[in-house]
N, CA, C, O and CB atoms as a CASP TS submission, in Angstrom:
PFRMAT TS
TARGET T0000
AUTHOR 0000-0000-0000
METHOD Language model
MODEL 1
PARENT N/A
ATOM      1  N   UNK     1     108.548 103.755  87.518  1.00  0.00           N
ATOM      2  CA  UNK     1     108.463 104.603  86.353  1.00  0.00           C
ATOM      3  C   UNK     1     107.152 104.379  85.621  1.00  0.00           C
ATOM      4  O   UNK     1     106.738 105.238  84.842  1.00  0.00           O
ATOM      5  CB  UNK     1     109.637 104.353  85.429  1.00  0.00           C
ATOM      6  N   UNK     2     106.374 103.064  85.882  1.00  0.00           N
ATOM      7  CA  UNK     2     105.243 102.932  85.258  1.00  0.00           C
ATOM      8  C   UNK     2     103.823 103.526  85.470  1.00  0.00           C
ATOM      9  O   UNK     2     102.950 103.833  84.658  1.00  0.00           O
ATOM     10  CB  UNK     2     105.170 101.880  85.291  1.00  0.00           C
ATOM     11  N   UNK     3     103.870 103.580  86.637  1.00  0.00           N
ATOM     12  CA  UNK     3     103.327 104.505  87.276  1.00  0.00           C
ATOM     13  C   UNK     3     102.913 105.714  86.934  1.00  0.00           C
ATOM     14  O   UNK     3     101.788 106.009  86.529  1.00  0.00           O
ATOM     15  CB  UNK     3     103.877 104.640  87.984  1.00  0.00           C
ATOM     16  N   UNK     4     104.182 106.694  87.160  1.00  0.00           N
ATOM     17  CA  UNK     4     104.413 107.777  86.804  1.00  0.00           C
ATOM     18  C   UNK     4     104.228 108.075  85.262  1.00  0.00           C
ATOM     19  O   UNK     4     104.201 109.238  84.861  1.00  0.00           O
ATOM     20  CB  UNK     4     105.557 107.985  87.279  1.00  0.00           C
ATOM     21  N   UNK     5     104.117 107.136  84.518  1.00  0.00           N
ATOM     22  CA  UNK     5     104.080 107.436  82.561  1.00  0.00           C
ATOM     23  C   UNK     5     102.120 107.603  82.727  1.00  0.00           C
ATOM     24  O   UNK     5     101.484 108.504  82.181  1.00  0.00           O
ATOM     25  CB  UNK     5     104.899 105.277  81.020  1.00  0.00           C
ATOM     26  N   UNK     6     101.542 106.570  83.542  1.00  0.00           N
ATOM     27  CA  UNK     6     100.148 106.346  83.567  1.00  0.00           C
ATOM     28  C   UNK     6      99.809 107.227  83.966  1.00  0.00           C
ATOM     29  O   UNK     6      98.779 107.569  83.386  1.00  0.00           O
ATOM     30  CB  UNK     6      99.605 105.424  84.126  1.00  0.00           C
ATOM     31  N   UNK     7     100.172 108.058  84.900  1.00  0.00           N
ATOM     32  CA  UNK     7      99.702 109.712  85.920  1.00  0.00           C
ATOM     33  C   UNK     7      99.855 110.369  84.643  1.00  0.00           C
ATOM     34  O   UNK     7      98.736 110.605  84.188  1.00  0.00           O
ATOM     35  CB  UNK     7     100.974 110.556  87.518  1.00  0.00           C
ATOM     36  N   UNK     8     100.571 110.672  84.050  1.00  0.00           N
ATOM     37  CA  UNK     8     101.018 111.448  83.107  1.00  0.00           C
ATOM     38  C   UNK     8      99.929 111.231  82.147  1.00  0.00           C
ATOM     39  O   UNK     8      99.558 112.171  81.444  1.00  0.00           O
ATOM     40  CB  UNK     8     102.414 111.156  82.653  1.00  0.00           C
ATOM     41  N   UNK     9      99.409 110.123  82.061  1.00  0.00           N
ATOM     42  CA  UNK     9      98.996 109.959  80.424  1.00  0.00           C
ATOM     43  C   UNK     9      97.451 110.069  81.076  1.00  0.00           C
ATOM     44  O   UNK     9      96.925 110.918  80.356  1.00  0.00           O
ATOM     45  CB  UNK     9      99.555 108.175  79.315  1.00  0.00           C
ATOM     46  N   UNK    10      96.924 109.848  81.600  1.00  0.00           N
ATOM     47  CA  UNK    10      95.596 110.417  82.772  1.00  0.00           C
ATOM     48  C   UNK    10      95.379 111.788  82.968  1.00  0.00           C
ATOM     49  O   UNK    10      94.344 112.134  83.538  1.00  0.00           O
ATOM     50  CB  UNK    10      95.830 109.994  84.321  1.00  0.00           C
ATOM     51  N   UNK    11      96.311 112.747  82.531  1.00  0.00           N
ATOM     52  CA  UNK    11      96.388 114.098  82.948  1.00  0.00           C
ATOM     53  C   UNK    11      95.301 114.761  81.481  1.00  0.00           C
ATOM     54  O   UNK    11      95.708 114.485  80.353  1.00  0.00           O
ATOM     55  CB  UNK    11      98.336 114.704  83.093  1.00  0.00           C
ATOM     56  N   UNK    12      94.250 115.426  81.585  1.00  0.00           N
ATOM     57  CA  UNK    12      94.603 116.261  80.146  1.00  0.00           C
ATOM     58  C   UNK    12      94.867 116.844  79.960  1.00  0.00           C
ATOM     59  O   UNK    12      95.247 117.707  80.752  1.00  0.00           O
ATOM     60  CB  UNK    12      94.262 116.602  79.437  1.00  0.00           C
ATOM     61  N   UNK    13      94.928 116.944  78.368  1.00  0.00           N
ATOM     62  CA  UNK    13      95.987 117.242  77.315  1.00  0.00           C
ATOM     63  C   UNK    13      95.964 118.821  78.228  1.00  0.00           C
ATOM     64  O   UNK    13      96.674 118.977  79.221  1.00  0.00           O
ATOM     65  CB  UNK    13      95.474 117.107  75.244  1.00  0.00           C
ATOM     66  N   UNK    14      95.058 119.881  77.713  1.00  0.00           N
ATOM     67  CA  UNK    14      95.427 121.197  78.329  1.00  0.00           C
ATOM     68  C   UNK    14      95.696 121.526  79.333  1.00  0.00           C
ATOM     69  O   UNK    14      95.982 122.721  79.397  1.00  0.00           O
ATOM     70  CB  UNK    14      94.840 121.886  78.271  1.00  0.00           C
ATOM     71  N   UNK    15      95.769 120.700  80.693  1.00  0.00           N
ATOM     72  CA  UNK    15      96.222 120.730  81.598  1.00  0.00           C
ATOM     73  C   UNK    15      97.261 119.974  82.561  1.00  0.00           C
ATOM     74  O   UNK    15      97.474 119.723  83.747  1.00  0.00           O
ATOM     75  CB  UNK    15      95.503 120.863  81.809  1.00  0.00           C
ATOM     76  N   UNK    16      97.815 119.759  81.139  1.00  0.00           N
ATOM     77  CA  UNK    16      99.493 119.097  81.859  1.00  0.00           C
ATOM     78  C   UNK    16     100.212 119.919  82.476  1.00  0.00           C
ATOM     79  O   UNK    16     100.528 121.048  82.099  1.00  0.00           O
ATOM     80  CB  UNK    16     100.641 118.579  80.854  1.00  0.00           C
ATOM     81  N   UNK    17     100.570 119.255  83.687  1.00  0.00           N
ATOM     82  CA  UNK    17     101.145 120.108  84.676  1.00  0.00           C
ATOM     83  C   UNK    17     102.716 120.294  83.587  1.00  0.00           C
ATOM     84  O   UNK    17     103.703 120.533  84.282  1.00  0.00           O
ATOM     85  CB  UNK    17     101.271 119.221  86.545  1.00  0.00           C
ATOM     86  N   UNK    18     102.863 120.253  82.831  1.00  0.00           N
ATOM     87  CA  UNK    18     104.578 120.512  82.285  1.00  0.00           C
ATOM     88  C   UNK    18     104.048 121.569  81.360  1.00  0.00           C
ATOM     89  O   UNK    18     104.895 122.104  80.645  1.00  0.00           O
ATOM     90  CB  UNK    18     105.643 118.994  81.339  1.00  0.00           C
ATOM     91  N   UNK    19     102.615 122.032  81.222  1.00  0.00           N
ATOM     92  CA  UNK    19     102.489 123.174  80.591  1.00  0.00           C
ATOM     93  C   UNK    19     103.126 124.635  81.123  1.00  0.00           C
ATOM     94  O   UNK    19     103.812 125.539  80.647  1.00  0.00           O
ATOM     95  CB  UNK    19     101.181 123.227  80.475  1.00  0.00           C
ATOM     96  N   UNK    20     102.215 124.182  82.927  1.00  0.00           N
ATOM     97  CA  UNK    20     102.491 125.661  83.804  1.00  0.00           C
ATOM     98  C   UNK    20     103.347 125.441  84.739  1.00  0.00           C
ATOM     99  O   UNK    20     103.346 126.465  85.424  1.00  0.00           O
ATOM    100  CB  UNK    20     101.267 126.334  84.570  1.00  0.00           C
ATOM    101  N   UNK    21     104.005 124.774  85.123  1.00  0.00           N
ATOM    102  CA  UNK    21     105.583 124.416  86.007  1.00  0.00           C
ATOM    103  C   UNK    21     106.739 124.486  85.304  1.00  0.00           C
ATOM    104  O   UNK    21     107.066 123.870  84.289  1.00  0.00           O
ATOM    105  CB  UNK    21     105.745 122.933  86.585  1.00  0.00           C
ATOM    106  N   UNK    22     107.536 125.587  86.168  1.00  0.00           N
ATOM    107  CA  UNK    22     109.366 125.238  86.060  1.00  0.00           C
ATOM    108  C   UNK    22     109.467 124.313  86.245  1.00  0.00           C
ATOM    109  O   UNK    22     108.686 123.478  86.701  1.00  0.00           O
ATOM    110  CB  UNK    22     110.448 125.742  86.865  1.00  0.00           C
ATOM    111  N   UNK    23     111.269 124.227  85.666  1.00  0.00           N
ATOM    112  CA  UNK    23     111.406 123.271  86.286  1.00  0.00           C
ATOM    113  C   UNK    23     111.720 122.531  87.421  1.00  0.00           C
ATOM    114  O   UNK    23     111.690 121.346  87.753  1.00  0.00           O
ATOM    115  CB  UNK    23     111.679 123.105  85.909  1.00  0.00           C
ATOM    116  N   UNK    24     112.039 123.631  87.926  1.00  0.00           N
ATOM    117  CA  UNK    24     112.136 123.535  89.893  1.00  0.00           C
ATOM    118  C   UNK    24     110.880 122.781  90.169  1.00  0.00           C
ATOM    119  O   UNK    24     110.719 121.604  90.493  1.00  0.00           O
ATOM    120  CB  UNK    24     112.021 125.345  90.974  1.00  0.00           C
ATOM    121  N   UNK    25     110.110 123.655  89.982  1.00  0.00           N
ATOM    122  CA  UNK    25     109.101 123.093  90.828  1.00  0.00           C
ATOM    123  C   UNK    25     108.676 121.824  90.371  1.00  0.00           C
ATOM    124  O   UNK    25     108.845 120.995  91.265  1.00  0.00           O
ATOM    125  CB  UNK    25     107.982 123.938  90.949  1.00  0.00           C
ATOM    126  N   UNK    26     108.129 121.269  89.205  1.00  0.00           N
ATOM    127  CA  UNK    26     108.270 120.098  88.550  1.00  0.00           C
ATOM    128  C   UNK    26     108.962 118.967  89.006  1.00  0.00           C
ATOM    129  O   UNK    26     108.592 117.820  89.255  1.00  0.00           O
ATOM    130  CB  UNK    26     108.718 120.347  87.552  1.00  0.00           C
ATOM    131  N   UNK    27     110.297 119.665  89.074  1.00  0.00           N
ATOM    132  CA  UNK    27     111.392 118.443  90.216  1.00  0.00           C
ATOM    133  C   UNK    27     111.412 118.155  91.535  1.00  0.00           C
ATOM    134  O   UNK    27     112.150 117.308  92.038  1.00  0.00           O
ATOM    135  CB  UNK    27     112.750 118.732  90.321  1.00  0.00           C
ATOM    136  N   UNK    28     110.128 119.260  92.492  1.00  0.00           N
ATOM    137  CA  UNK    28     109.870 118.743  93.546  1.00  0.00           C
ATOM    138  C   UNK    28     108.984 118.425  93.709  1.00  0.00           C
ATOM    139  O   UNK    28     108.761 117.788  94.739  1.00  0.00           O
ATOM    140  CB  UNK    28     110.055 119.141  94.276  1.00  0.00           C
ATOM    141  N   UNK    29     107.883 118.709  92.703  1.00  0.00           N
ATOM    142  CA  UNK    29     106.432 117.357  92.911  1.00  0.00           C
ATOM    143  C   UNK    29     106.902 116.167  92.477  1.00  0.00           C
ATOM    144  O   UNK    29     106.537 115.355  93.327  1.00  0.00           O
ATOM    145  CB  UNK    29     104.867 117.542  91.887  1.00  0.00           C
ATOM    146  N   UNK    30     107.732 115.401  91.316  1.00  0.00           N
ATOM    147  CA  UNK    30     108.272 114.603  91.484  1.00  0.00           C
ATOM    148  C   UNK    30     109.280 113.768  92.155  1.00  0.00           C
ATOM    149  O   UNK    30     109.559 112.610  91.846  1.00  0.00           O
ATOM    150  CB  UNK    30     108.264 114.714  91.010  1.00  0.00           C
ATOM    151  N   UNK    31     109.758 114.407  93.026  1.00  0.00           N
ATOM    152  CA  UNK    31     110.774 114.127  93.849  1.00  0.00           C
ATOM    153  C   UNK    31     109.859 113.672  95.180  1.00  0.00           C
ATOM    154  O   UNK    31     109.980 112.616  95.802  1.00  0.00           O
ATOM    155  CB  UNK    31     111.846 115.441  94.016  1.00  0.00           C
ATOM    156  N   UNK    32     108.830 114.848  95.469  1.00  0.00           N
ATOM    157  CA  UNK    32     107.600 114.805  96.451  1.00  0.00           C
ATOM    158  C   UNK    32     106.836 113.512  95.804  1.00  0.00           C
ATOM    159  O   UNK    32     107.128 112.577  96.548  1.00  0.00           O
ATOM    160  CB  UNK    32     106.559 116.380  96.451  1.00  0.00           C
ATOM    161  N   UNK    33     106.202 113.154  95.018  1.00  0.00           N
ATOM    162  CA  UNK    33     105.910 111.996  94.585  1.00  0.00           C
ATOM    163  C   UNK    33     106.323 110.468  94.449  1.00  0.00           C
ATOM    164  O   UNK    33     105.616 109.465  94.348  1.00  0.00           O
ATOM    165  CB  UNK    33     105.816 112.292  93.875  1.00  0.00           C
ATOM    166  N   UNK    34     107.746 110.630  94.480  1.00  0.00           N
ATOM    167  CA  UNK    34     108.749 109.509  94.532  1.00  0.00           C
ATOM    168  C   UNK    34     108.985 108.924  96.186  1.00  0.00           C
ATOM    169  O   UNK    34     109.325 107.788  96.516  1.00  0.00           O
ATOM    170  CB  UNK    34     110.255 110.149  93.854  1.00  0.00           C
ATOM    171  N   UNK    35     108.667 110.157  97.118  1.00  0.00           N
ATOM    172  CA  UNK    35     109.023 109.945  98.585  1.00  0.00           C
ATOM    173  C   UNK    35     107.476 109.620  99.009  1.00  0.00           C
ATOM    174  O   UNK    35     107.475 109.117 100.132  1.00  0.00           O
ATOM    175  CB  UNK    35     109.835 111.411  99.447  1.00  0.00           C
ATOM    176  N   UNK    36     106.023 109.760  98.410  1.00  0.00           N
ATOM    177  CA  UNK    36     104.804 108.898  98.446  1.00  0.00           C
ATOM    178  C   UNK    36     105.107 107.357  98.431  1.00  0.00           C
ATOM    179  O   UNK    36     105.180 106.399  99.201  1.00  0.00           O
ATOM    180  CB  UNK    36     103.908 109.247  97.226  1.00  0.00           C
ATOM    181  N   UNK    37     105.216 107.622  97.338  1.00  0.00           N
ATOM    182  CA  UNK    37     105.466 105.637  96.413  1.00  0.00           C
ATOM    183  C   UNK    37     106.362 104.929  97.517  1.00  0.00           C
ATOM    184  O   UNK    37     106.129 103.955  98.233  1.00  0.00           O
ATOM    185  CB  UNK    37     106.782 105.536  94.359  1.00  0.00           C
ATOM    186  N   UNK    38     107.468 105.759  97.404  1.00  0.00           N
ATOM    187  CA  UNK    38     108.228 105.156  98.715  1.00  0.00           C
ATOM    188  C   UNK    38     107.861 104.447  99.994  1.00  0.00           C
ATOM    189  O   UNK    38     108.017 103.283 100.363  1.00  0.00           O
ATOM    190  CB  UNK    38     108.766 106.044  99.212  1.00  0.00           C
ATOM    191  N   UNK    39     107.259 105.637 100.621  1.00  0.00           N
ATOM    192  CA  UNK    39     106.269 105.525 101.955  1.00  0.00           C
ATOM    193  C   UNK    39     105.497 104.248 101.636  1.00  0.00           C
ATOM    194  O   UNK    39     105.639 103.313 102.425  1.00  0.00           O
ATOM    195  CB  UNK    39     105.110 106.937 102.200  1.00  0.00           C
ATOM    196  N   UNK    40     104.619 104.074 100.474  1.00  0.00           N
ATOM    197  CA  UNK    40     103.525 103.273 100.337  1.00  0.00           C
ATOM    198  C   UNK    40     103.858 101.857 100.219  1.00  0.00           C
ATOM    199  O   UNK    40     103.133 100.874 100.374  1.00  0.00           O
ATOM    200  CB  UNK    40     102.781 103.685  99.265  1.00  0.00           C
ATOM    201  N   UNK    41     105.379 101.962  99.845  1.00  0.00           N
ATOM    202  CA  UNK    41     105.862 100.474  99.533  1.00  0.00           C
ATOM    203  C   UNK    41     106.448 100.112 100.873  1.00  0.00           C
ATOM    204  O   UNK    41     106.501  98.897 101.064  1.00  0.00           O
ATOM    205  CB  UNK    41     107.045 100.308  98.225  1.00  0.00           C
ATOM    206  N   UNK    42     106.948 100.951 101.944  1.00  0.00           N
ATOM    207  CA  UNK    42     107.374 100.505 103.091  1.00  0.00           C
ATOM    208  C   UNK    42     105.676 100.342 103.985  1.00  0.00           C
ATOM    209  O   UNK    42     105.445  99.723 105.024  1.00  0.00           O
ATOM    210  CB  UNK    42     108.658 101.696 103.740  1.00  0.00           C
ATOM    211  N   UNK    43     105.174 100.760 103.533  1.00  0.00           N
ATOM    212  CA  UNK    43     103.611 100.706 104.771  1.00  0.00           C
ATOM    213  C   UNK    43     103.000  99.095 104.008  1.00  0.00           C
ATOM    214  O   UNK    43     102.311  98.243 104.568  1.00  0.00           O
ATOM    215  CB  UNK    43     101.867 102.681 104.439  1.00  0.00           C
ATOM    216  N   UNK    44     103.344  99.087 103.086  1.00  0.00           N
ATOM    217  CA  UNK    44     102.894  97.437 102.449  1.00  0.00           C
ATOM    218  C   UNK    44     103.621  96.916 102.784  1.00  0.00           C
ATOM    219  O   UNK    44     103.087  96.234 103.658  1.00  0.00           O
ATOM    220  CB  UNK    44     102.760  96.964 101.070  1.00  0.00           C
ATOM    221  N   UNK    45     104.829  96.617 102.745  1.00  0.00           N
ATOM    222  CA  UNK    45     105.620  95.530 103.901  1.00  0.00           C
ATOM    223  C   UNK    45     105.381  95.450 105.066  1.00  0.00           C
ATOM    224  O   UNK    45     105.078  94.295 105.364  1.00  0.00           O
ATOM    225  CB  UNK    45     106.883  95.656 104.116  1.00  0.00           C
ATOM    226  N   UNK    46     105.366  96.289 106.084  1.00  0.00           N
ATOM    227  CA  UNK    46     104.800  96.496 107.250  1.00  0.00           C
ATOM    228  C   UNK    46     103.433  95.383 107.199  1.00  0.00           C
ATOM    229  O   UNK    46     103.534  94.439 107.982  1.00  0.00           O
ATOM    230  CB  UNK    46     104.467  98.161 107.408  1.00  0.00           C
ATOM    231  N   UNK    47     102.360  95.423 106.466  1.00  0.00           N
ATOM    232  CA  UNK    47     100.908  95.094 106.348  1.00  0.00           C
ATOM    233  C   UNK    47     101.445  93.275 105.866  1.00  0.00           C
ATOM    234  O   UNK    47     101.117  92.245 106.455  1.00  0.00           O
ATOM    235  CB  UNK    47      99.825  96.335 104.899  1.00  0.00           C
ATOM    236  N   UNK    48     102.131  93.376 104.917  1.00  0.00           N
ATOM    237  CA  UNK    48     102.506  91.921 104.920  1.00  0.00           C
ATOM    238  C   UNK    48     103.130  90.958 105.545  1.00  0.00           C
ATOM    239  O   UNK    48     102.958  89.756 105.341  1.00  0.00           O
ATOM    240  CB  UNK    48     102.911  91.751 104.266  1.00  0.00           C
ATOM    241  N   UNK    49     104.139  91.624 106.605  1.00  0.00           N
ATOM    242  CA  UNK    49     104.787  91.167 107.660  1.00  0.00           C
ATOM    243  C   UNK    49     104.017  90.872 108.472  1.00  0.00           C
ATOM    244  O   UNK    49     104.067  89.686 108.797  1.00  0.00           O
ATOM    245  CB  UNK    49     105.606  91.848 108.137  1.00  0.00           C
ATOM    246  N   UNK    50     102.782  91.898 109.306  1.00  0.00           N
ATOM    247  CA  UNK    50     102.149  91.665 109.762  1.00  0.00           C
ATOM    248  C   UNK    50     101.156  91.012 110.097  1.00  0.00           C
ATOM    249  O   UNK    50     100.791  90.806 111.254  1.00  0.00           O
ATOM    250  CB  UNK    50     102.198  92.025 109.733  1.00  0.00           C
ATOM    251  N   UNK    51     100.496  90.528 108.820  1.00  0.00           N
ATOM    252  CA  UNK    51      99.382  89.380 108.611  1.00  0.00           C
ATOM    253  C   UNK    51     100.343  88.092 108.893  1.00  0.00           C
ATOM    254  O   UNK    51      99.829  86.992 108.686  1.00  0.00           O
ATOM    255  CB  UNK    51      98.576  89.358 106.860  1.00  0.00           C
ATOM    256  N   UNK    52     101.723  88.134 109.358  1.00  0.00           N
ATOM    257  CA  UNK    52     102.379  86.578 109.735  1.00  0.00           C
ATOM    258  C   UNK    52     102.271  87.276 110.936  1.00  0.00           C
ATOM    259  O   UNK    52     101.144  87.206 111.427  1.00  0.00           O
ATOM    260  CB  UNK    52     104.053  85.801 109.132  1.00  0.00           C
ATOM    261  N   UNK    53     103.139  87.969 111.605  1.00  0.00           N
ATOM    262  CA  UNK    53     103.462  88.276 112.921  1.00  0.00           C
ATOM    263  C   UNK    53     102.846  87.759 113.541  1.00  0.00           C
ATOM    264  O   UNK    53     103.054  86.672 114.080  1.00  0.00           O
ATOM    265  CB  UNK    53     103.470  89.319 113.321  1.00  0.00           C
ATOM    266  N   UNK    54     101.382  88.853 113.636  1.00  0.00           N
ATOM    267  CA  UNK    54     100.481  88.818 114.887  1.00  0.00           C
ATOM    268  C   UNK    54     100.045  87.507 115.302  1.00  0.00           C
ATOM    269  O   UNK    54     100.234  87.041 116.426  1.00  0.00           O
ATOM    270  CB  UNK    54      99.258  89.607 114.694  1.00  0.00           C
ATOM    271  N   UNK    55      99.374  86.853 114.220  1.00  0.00           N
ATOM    272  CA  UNK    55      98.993  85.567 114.938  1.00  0.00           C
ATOM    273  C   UNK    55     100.075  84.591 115.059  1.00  0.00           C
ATOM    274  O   UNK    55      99.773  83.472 115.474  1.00  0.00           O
ATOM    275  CB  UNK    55      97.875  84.884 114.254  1.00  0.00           C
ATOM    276  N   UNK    56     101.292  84.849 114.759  1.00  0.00           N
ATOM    277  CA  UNK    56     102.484  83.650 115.241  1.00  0.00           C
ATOM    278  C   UNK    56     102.164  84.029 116.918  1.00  0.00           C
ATOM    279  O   UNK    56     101.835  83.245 117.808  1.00  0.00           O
ATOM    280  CB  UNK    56     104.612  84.017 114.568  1.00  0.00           C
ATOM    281  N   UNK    57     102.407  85.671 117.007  1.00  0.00           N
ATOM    282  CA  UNK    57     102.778  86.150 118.473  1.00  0.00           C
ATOM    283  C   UNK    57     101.042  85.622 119.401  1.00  0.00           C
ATOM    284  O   UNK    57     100.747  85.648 120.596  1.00  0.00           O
ATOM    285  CB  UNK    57     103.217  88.390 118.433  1.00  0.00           C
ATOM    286  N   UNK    58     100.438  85.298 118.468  1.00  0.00           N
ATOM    287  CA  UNK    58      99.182  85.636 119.316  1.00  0.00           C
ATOM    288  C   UNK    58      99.185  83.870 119.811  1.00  0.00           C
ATOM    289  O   UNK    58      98.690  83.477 120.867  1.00  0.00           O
ATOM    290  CB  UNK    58      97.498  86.418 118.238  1.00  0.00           C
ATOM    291  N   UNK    59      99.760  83.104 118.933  1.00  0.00           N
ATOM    292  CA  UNK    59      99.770  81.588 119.077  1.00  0.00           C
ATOM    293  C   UNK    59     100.741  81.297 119.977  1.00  0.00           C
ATOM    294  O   UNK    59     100.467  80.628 120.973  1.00  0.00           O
ATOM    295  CB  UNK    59     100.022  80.809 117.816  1.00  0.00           C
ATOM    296  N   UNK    60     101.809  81.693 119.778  1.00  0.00           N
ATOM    297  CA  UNK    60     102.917  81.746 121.012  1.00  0.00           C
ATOM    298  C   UNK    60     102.447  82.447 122.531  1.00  0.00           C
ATOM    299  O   UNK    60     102.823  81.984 123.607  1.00  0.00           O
ATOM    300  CB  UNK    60     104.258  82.717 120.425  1.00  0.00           C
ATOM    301  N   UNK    61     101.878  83.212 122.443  1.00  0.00           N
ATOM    302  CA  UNK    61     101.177  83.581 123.738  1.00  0.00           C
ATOM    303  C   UNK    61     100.645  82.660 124.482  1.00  0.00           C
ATOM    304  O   UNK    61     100.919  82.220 125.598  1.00  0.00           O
ATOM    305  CB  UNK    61     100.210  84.387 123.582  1.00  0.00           C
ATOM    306  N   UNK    62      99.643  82.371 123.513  1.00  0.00           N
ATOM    307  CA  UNK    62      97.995  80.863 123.870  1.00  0.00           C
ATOM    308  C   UNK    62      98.897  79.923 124.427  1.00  0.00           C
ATOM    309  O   UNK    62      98.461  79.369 125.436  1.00  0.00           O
ATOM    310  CB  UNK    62      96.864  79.791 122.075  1.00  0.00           C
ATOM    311  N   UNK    63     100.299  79.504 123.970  1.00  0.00           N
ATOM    312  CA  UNK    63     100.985  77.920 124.145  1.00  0.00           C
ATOM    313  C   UNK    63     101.427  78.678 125.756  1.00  0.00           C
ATOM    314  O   UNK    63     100.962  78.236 126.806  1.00  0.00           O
ATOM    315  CB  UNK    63     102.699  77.211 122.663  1.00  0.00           C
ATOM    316  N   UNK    64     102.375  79.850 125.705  1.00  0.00           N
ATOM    317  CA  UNK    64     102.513  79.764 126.909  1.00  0.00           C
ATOM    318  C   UNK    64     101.769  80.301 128.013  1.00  0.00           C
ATOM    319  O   UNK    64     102.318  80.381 129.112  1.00  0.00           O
ATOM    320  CB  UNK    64     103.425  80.035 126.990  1.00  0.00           C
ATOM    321  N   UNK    65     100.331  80.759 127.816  1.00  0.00           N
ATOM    322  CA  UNK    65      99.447  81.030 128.618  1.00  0.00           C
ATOM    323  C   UNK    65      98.232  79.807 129.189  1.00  0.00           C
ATOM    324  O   UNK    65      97.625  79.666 130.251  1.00  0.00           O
ATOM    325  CB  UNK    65      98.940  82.118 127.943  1.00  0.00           C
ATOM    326  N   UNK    66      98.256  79.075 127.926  1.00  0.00           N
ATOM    327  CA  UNK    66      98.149  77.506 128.418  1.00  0.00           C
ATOM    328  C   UNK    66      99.178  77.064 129.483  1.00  0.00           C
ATOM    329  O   UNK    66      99.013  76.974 130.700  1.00  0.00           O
ATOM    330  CB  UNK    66      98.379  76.493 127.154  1.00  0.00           C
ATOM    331  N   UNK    67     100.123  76.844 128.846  1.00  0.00           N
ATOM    332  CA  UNK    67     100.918  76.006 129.922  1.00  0.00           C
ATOM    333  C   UNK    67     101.347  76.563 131.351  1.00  0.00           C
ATOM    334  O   UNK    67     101.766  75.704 132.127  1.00  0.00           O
ATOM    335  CB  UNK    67     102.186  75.622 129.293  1.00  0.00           C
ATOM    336  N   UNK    68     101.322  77.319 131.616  1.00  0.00           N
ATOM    337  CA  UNK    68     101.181  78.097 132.716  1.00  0.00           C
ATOM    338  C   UNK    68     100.008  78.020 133.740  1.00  0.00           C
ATOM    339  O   UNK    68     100.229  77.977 134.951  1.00  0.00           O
ATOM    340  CB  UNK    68     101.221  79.250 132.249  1.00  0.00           C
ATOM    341  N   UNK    69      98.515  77.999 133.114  1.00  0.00           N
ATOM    342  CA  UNK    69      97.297  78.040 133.566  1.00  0.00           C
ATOM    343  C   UNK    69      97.284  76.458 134.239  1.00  0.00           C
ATOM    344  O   UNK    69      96.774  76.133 135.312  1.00  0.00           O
ATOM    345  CB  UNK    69      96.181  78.444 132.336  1.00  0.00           C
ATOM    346  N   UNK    70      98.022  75.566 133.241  1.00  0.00           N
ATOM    347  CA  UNK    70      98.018  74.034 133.403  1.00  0.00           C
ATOM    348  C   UNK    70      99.092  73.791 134.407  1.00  0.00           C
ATOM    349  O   UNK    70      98.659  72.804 135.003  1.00  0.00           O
ATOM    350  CB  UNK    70      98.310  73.192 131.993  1.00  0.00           C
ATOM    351  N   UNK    71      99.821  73.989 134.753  1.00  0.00           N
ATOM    352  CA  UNK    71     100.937  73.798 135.435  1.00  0.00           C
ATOM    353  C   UNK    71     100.475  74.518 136.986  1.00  0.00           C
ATOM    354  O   UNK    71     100.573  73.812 137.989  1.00  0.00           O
ATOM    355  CB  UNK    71     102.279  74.493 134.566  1.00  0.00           C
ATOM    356  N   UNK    72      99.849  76.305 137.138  1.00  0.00           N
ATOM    357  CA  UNK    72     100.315  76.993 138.274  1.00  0.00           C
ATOM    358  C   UNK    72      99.143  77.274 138.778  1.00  0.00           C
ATOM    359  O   UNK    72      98.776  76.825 139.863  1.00  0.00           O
ATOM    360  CB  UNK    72     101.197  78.144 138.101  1.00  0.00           C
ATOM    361  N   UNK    73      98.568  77.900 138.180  1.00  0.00           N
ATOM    362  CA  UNK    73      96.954  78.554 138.641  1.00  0.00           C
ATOM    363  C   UNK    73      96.184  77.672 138.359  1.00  0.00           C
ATOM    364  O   UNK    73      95.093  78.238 138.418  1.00  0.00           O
ATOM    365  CB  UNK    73      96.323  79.873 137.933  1.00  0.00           C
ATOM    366  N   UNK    74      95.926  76.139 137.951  1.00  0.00           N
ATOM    367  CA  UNK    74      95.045  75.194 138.438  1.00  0.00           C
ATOM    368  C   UNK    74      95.405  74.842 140.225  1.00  0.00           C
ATOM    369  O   UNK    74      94.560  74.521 141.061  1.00  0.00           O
ATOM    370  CB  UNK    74      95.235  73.828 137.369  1.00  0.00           C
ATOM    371  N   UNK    75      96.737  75.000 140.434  1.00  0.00           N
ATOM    372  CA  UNK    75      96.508  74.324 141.948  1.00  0.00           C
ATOM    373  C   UNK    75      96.434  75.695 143.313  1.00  0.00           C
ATOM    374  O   UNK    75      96.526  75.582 144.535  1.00  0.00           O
ATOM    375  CB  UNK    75      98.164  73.081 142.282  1.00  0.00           C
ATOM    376  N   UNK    76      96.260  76.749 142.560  1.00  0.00           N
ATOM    377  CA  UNK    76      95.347  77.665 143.305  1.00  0.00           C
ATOM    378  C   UNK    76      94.235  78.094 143.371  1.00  0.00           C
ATOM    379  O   UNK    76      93.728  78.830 144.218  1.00  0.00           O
ATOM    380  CB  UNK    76      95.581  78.401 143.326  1.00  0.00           C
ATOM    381  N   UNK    77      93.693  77.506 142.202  1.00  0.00           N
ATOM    382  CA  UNK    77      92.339  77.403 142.207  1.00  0.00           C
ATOM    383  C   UNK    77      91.093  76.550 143.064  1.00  0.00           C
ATOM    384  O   UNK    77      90.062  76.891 143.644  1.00  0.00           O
ATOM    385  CB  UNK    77      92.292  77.133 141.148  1.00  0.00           C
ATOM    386  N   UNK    78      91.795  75.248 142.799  1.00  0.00           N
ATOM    387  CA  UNK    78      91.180  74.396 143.637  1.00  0.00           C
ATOM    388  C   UNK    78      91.383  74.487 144.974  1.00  0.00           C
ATOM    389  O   UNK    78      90.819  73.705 145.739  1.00  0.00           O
ATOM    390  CB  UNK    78      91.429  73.284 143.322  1.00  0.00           C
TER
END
């Protein structure tokens, strides 16, 4: 909601959209606006999850792509 008071108060004065909008329509740029914010807060979790993920998965790889290299494909190499 804080957000949305700051959009509002950023707007000017003669061109507040609650001058020239029903209220239909009014209720689906906000409704359309609410399903943004939404989106944006699930694409930031995603981004924060991710800065752990990848390099757990990328470290878990290395351990077992090490140990593998050490164990199988050194004695086909030589």
């Amino acid at each position: 909601m804080e957000k949305k008071q700051i959009r509002e108060m950023n707007q000017p004065p003669t061109l507040s959209r609650h001058n020239f909008l029903s209220g239909t329509k009014r209720k689906a740029i906000e409704e359309r606006m609410n399903r943004v914010e939404e989106n944006r807060k699930y694409a930031q979790m995603i981004d924060r999850r991710s800065r752990s993920y990848f390099p757990l998965a990328f470290i878990i790889f290395n351990i077992f792509y090490w140990i593998y290299y050490i164990k199988f494909a050194k004695d086909t190499i030589e």
